[in-house]
N, C-alpha and C positions, 0 to 999 in steps of 0.2 A: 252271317251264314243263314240258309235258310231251314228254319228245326224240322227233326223226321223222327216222328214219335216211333217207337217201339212195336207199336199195331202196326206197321207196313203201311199205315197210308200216308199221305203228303200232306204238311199242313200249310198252305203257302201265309207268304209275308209281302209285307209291305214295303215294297221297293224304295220306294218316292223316302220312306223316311229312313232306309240304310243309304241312298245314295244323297242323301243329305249329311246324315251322319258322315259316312266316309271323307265329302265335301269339306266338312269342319278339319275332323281329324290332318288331312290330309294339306289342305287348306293351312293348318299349325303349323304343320314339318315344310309347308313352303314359306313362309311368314322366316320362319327360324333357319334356313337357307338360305336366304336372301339378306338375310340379316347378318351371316357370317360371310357370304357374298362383298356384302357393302364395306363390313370391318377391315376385310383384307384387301380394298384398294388404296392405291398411289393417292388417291387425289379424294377429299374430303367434298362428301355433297349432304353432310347432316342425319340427323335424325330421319326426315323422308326422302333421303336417297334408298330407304328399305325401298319405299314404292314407288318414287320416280322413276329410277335406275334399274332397279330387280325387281318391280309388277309382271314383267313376263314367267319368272321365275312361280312369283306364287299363285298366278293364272293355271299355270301348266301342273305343278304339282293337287289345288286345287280339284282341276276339270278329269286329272288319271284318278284319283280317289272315289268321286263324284263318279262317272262312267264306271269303272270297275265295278262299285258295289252296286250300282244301280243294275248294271245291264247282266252280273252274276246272279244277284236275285229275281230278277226281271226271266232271268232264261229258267232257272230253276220254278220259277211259278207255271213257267206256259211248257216245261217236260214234267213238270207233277214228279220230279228225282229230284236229288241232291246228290253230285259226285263231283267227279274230278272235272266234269265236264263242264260244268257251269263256270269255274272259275279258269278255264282253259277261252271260256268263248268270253266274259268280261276281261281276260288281261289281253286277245286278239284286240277289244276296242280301246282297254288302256293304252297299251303299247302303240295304237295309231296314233291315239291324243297323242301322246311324249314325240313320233316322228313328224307331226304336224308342222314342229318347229323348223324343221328343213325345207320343208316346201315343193321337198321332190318324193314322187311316188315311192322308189325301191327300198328307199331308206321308212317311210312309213308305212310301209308291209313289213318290214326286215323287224322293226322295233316291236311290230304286232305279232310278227311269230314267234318273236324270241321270247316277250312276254307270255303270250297266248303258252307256249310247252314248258317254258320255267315255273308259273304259279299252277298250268295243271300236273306237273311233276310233283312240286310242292302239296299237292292238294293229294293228289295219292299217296304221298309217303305220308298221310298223317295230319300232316299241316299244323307241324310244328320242328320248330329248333330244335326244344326239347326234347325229342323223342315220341316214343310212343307213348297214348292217354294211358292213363290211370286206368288200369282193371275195371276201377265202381267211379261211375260220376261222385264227381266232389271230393274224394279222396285224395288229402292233402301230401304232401312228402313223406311223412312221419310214418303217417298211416296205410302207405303204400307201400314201403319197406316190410314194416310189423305185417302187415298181409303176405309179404312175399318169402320172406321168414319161416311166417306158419306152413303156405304151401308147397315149400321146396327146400325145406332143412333134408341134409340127409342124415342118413344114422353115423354116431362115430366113428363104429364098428368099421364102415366104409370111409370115411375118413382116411382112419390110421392104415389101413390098407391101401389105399392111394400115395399118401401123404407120409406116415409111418408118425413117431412120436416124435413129442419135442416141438420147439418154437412156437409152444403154448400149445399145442395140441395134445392132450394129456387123456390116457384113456382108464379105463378101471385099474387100480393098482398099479398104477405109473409108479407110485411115490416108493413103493416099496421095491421095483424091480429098479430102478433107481438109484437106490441105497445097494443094492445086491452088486452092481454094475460097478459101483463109485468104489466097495469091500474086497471085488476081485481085482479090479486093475488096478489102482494106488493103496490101498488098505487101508482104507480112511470109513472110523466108522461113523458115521454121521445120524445123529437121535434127533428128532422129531422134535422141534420147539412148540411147547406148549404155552398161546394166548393168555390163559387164566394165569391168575398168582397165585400158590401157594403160601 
């Protein structure tokens, strides 16, 4: 992705070496398709049936990776932005690459559009699985909660008024209205265990 400091201005990046990068990356997860490809045929062609038999395979996966992040950061360098839109117009030319394999036009538009609004869909909600980022860059799980904790506890008081007592919710002098509770309905009087030893 292409970084957008905090001052509002654009700092562009180097294309050539995310759409290398993506190439590898991408390039791996065809390698290792290909490779469950070859495992799961009838008929045995070896160790380089990876690349005899399924090279289309890790061509194709390859060249959408490679394109994607090239021509995403490519677009985001020459509009001086970073949005949804960048990765809306590199999955248009992913998604051509992957329809290339058919040979016929509609289907590689079809591939381009669908790509092209699913990662910029993806890319406006976030552009993640996960959810929404972290509040503070770098803010791990841990320490994301302990933040979230501090700025949205509510009071008891509102609690027990929502919620009422009991099922561990226990508010000032539970322990003794409790007892009072326990004395009127069954008449069971019940004293307070003390930890220390006498």
């Amino acid at each position: 992705m292409a970084p957008q400091e905090d001052d509002g201005r654009y700092h562009p990046v180097d294309a050539l070496k995310a759409g290398t990068q993506g190439a590898l990356i991408a390039g791996g997860a065809g390698v290792f398709a290909a490779a469950i490809k070859n495992a799961t045929r009838k008929t045995n062609h070896g160790a380089l049936g990876v690349v005899t038999h399924s090279g289309g395979i890790i061509f194709t996966f390859t060249a959408v990776g490679a394109v994607f992040e090239f021509v995403q950061n490519a677009s985001a360098n020459l509009r001086q932005k970073k949005d949804h839109y960048n990765a809306g117009i590199g999955g248009l030319f992913a998604g051509s690459i992957m329809g290339m394999r058919s040979g016929r036009m509609p289907v590689i538009l079809g591939y381009g559009a669908f790509t092209a609004v699913t990662l910029s869909v993806f890319d406006l909600c976030g552009g993640s699985l996960r959810g929404k980022k972290p509040e503070i860059e770098g803010m791990d799980e841990f320490e994301r909660k302990e933040y979230l904790r501090t700025t949205r506890r509510r009071p008891i008081e509102e609690t027990i008024e929502h919620l009422g007592e009991g099922r561990g919710i226990k508010g000032p002098g539970y322990e003794e209205r409790r007892r009072q509770r326990l004395q009127e309905k069954y008449g069971v009087e019940i004293n307070p265990v003390s930890a220390e030893a006498s």
